[in-house]
LUMSEKOL-257666 format. One line per field, with one value per residue: x, y, z of N, C-alpha, C, CB in turn; residue in one letter; residue number from 1. Coordinates in Angstrom, 3 decimals. Last residue first. Glycine has a CB too. Example, Ala and Ser with C-alpha at 12.3 -4.5 7.8 and 13.67 -1.06 7.14 Angstrom:
residues 2
n.east c(12.850/13.190)
n.north c(-2.250/-5.690)
n.up c(7.080/7.800)
ca.east c(13.670/12.300)
ca.north c(-1.060/-4.500)
ca.up c(7.140/7.800)
c.east c(12.900/13.200)
c.north c(0.030/-3.300)
c.up c(7.870/7.800)
cb.east c(14.084/11.308)
cb.north c(-0.598/-4.473)
cb.up c(5.725/9.046)
residu c(S/A)
num c(2/1)
end
This chain:
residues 63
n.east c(180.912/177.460/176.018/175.392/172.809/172.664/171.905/171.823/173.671/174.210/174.963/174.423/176.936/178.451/179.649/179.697/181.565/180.363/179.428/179.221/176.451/174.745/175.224/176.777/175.294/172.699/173.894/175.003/172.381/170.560/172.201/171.517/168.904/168.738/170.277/168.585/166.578/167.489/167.768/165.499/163.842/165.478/164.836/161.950/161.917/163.264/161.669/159.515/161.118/161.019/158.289/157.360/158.575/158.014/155.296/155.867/157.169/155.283/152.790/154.018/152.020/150.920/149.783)
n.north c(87.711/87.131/83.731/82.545/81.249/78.170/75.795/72.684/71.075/70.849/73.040/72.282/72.142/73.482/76.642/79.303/81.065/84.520/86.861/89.401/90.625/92.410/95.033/94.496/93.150/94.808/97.292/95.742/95.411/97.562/98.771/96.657/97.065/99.495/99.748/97.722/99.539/101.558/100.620/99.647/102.129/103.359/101.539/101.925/104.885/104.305/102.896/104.827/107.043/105.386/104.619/107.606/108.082/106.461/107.433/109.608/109.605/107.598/109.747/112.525/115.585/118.697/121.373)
n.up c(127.743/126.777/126.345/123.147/122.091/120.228/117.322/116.827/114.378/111.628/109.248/105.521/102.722/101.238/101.618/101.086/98.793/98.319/95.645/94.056/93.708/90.528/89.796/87.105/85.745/85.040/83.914/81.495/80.642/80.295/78.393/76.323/75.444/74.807/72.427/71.140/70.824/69.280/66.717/65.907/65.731/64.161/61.522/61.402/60.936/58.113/56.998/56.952/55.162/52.626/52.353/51.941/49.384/47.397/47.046/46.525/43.531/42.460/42.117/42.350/43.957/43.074/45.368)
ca.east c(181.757/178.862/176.373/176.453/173.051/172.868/172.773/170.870/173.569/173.058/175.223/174.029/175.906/177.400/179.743/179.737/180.880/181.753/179.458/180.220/177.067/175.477/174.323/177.145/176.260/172.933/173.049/175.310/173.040/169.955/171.973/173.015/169.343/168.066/170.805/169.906/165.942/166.485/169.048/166.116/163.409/165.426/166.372/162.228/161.832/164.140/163.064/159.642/160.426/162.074/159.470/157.037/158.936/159.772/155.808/155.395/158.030/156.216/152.577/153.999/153.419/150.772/150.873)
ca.north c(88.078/88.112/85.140/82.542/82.141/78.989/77.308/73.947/71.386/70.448/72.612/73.283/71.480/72.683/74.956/78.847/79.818/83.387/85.403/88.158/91.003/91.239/94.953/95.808/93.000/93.414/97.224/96.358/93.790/96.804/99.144/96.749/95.568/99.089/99.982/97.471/98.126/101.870/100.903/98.961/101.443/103.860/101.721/100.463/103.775/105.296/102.592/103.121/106.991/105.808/103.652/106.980/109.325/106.647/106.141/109.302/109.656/106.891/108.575/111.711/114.530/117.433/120.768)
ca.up c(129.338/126.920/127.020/124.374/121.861/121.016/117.365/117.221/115.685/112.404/110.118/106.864/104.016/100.628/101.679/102.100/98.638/98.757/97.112/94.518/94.068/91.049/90.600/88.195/85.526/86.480/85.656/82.221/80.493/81.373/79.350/76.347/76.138/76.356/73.701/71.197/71.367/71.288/67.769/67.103/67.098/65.040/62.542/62.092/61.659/59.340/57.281/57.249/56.220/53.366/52.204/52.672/50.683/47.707/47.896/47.268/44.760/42.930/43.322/41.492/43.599/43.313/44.635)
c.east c(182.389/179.318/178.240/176.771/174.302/173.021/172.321/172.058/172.903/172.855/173.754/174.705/175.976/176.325/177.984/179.753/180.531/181.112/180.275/179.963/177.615/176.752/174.429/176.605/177.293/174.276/173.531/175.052/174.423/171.451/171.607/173.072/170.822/168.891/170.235/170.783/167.589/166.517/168.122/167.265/164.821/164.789/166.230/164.046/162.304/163.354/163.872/160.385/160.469/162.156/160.824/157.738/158.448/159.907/157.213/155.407/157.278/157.502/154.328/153.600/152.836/151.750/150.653)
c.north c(89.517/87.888/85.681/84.022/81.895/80.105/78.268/74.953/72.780/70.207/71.875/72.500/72.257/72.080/74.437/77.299/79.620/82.195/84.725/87.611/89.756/90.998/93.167/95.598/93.663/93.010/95.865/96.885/94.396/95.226/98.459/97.607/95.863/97.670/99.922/98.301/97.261/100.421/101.652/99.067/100.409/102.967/102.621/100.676/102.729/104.773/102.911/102.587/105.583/106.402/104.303/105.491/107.890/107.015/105.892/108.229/109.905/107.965/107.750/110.514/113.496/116.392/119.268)
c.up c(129.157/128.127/126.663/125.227/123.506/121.255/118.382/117.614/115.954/113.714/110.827/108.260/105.246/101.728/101.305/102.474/100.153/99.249/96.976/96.222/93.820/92.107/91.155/89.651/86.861/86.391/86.091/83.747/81.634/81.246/80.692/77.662/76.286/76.725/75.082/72.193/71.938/71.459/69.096/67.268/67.412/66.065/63.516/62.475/62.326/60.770/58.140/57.763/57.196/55.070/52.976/53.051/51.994/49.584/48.185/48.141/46.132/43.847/43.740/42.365/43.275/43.086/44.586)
cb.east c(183.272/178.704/176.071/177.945/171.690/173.300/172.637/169.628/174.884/172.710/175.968/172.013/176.343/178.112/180.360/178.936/181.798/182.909/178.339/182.013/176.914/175.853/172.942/176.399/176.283/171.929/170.947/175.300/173.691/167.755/171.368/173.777/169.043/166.045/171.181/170.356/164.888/164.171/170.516/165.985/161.702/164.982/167.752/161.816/161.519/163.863/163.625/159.732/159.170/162.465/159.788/155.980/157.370/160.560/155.434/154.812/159.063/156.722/151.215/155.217/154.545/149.846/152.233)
cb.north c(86.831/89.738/84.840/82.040/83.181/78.808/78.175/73.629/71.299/69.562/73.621/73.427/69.893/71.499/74.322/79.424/78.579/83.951/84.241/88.809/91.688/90.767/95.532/97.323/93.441/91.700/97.217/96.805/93.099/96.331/99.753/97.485/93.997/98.736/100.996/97.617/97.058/102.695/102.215/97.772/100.409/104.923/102.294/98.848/103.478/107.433/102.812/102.350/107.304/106.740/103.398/107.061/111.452/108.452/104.933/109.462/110.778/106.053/107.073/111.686/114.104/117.160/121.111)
cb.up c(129.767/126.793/129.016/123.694/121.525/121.275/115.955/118.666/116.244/112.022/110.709/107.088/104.525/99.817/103.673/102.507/97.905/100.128/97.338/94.364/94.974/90.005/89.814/87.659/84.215/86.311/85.724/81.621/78.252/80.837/78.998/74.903/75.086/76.284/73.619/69.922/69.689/71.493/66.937/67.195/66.878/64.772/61.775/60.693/61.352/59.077/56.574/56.443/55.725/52.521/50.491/52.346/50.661/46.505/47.239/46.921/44.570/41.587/42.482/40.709/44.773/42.761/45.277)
residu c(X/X/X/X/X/X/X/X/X/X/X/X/X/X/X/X/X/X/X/X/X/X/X/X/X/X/X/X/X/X/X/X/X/X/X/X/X/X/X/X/X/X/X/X/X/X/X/X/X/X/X/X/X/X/X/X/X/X/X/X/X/X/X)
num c(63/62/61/60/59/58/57/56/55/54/53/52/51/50/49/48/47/46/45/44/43/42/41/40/39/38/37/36/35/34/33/32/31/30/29/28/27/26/25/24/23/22/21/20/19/18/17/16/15/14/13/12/11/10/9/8/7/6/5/4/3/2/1)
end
């Protein structure tokens, strides 16, 4: 059977298309997946101050 070169190239253009929207709705939910993890995976710290202490740190027997 033989097709017309222009709905050949129709077939293949459309094709193309379906493509490239298939890669970047994958490309739009990896980055919406992975923005979620660290989002989740970030833990909350509590500020501890801005300056280390500078007295050597002992260890104090148990009573």
């Amino acid at each position: 059977m033989l097709m017309h070169p222009e709905l050949m190239l129709n077939l293949v253009n459309d094709r193309h298309r379906e493509m490239i929207a298939e890669a970047d709705r994958s490309r739009l939910l990896s980055a919406a997946r992975l923005a979620r993890r660290t989002r989740r995976a970030r833990p909350v710290k509590e500020p501890t101050g801005s300056l280390a202490s500078c007295e050597p740190s002992a260890a104090v027997p148990a009573r």
